[in-house]
N, CA, C and O atoms as CSV, one atom per row, in Angstrom:
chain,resi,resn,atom,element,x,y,z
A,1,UNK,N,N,27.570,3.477,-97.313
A,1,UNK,CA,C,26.882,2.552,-96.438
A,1,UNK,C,C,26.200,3.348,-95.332
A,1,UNK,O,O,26.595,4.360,-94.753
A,2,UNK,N,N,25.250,2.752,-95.204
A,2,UNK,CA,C,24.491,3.339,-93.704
A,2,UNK,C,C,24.153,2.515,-93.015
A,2,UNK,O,O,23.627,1.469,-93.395
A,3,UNK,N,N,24.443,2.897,-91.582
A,3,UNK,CA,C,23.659,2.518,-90.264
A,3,UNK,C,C,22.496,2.374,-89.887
A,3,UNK,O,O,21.927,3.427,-89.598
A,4,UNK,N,N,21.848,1.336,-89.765
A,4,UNK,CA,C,20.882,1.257,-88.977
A,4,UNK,C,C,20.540,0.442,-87.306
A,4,UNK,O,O,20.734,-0.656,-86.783
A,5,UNK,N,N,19.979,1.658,-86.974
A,5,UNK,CA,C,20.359,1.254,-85.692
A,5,UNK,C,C,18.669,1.061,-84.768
A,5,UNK,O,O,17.711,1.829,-84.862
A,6,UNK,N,N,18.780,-0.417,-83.779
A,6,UNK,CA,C,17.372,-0.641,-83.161
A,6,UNK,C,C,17.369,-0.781,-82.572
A,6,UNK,O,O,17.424,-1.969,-82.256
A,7,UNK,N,N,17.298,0.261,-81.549
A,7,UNK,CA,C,16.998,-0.327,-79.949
A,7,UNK,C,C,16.055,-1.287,-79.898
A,7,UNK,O,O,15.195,-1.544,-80.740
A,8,UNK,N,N,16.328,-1.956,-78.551
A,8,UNK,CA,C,15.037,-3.162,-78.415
A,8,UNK,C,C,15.588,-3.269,-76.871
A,8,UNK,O,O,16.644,-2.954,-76.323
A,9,UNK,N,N,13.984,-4.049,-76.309
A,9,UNK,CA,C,14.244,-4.403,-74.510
A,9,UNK,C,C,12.653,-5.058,-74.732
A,9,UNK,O,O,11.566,-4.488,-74.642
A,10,UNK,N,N,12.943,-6.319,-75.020
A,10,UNK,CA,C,11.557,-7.435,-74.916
A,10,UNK,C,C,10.808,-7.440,-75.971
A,10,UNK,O,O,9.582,-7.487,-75.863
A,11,UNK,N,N,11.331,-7.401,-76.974
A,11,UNK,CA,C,10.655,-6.829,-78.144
A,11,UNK,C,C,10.628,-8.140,-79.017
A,11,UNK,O,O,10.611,-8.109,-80.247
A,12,UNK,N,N,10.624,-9.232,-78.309
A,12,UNK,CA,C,10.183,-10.637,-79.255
A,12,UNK,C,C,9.052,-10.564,-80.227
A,12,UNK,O,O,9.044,-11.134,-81.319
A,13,UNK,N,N,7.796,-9.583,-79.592
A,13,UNK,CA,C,6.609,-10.187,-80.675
A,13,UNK,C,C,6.886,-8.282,-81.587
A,13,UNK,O,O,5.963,-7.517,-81.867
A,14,UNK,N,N,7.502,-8.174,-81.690
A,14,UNK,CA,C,8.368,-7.130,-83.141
A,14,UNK,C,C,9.332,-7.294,-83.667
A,14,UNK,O,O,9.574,-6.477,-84.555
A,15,UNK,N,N,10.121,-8.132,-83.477
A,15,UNK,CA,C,11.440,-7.795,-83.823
A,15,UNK,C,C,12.119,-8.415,-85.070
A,15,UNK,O,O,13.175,-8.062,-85.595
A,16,UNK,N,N,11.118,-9.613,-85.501
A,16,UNK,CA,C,11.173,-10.480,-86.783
A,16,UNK,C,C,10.513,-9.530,-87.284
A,16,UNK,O,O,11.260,-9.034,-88.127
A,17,UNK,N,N,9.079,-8.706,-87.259
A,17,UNK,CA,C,8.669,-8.004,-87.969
A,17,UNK,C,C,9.647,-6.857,-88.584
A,17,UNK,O,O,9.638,-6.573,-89.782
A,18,UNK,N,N,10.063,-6.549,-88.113
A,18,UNK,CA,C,10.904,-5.570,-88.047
A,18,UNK,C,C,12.443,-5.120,-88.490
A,18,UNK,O,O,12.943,-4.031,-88.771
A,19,UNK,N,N,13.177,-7.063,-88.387
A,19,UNK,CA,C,14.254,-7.135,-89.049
A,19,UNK,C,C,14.191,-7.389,-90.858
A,19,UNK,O,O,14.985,-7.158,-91.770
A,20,UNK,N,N,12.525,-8.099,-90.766
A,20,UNK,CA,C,11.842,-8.743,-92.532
A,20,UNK,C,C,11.880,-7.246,-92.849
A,20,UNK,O,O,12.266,-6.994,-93.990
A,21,UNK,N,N,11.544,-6.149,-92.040
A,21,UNK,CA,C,11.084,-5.311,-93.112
A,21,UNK,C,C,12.302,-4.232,-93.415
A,21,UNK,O,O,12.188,-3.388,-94.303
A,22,UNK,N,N,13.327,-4.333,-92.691
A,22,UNK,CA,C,14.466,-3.580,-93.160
A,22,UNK,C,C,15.223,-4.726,-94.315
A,22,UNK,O,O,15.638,-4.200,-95.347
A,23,UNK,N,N,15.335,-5.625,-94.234
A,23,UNK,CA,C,15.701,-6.968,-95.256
A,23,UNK,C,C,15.083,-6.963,-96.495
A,23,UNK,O,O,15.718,-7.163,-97.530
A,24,UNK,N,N,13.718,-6.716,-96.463
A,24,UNK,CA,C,13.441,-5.877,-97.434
A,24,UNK,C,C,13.222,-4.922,-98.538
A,24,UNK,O,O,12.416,-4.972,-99.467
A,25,UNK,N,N,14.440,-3.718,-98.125
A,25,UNK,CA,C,14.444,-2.532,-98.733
A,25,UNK,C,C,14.897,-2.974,-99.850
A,25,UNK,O,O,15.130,-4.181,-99.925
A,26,UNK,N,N,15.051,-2.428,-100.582
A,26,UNK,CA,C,15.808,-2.241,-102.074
A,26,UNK,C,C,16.846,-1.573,-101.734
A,26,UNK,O,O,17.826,-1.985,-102.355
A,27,UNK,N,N,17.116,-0.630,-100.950
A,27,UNK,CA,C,18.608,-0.355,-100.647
A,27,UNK,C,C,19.473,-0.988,-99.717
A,27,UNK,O,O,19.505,-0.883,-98.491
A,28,UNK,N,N,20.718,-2.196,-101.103
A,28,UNK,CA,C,21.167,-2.753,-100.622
A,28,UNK,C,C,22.209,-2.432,-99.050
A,28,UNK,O,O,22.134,-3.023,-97.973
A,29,UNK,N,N,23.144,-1.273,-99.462
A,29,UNK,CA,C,24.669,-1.091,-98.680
A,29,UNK,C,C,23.993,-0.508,-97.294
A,29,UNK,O,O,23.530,0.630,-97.211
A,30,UNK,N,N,24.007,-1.376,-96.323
A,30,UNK,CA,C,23.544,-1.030,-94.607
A,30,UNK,C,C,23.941,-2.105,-94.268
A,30,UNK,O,O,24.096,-3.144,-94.911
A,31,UNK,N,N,24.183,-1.757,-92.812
A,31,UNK,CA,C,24.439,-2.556,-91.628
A,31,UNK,C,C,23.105,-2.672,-90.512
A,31,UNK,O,O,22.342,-1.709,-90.430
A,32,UNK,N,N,22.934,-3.577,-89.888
A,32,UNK,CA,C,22.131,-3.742,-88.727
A,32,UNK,C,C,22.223,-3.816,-87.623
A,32,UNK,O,O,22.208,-4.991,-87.255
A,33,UNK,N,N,22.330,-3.020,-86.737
A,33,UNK,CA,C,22.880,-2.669,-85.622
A,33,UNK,C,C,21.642,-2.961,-84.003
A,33,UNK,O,O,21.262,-2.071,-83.241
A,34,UNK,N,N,21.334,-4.256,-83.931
A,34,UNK,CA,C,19.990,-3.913,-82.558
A,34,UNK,C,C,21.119,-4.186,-81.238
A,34,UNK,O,O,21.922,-5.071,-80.944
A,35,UNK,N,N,20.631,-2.775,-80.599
A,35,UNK,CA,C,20.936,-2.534,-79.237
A,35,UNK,C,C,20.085,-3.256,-78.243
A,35,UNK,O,O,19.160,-2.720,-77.633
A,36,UNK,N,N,20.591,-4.982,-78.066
A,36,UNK,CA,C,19.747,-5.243,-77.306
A,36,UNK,C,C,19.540,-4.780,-75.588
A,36,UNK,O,O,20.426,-5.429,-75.032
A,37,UNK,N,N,18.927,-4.114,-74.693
A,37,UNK,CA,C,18.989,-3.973,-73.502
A,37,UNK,C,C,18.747,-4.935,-72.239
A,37,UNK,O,O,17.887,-4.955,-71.359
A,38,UNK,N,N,19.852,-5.711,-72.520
A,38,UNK,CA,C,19.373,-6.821,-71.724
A,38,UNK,C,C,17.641,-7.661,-71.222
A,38,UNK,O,O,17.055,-7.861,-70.158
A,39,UNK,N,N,17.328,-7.979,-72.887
A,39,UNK,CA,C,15.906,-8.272,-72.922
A,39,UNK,C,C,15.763,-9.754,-71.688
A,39,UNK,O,O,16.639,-10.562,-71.377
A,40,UNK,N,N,14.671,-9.683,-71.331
A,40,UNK,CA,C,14.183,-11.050,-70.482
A,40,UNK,C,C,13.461,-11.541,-71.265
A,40,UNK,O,O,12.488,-11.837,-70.572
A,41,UNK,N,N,13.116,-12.040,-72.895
A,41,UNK,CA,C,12.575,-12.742,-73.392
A,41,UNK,C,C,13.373,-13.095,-74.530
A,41,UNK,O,O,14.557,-12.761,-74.552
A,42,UNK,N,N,12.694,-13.932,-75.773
A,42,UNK,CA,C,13.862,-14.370,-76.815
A,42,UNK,C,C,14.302,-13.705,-77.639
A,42,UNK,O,O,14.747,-14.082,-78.723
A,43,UNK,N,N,14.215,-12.340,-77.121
A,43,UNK,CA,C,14.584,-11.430,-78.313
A,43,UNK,C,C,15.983,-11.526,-78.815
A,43,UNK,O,O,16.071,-11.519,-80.043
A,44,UNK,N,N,17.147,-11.618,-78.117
A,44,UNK,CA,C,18.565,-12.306,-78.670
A,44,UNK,C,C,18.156,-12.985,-79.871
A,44,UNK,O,O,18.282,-12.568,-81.023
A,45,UNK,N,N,17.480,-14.444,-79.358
A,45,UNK,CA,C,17.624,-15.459,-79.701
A,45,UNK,C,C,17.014,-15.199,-81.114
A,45,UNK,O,O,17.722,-15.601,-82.037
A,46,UNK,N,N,15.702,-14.537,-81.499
A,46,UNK,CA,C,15.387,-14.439,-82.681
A,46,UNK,C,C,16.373,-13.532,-83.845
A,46,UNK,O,O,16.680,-13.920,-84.972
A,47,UNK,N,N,16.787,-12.096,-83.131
A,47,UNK,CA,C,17.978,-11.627,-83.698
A,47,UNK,C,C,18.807,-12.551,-84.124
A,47,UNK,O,O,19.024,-12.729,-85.323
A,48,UNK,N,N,19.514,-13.431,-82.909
A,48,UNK,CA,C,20.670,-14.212,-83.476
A,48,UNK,C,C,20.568,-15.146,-85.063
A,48,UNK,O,O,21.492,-15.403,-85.835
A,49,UNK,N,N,18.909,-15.558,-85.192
A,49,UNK,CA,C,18.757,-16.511,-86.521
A,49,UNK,C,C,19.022,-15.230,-87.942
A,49,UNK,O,O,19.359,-15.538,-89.085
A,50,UNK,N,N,18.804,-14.057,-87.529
A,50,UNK,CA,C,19.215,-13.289,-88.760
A,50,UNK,C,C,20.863,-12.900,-89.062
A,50,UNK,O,O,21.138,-12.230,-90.058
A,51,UNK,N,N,21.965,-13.384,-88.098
A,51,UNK,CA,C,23.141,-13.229,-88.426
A,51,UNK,C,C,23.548,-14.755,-89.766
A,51,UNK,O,O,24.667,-14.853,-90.269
């Protein structure tokens, strides 16, 4: 298994881009790891719909 790991800090208009395209891969065995930095926009909130 591998780690992947994403920082983020306000990163709402990337971060769906960004979770589709690791969701994506063909290599199934990973984890998703976003380091959110206490964003001031919905970036949680869009993360949270991919758990």
């Amino acid at each position: 298994m591998i780690s992947i790991i994403i920082p983020s800090y306000n990163s709402e208009k990337y971060i769906a881009l960004t979770l589709d395209s690791v969701c994506a891969q063909t290599y199934r065995d990973f984890e998703v790891l976003v380091m959110n930095d206490c964003s001031q926009d919905h970036t949680a909130e869009i993360v949270s719909a991919y758990t």
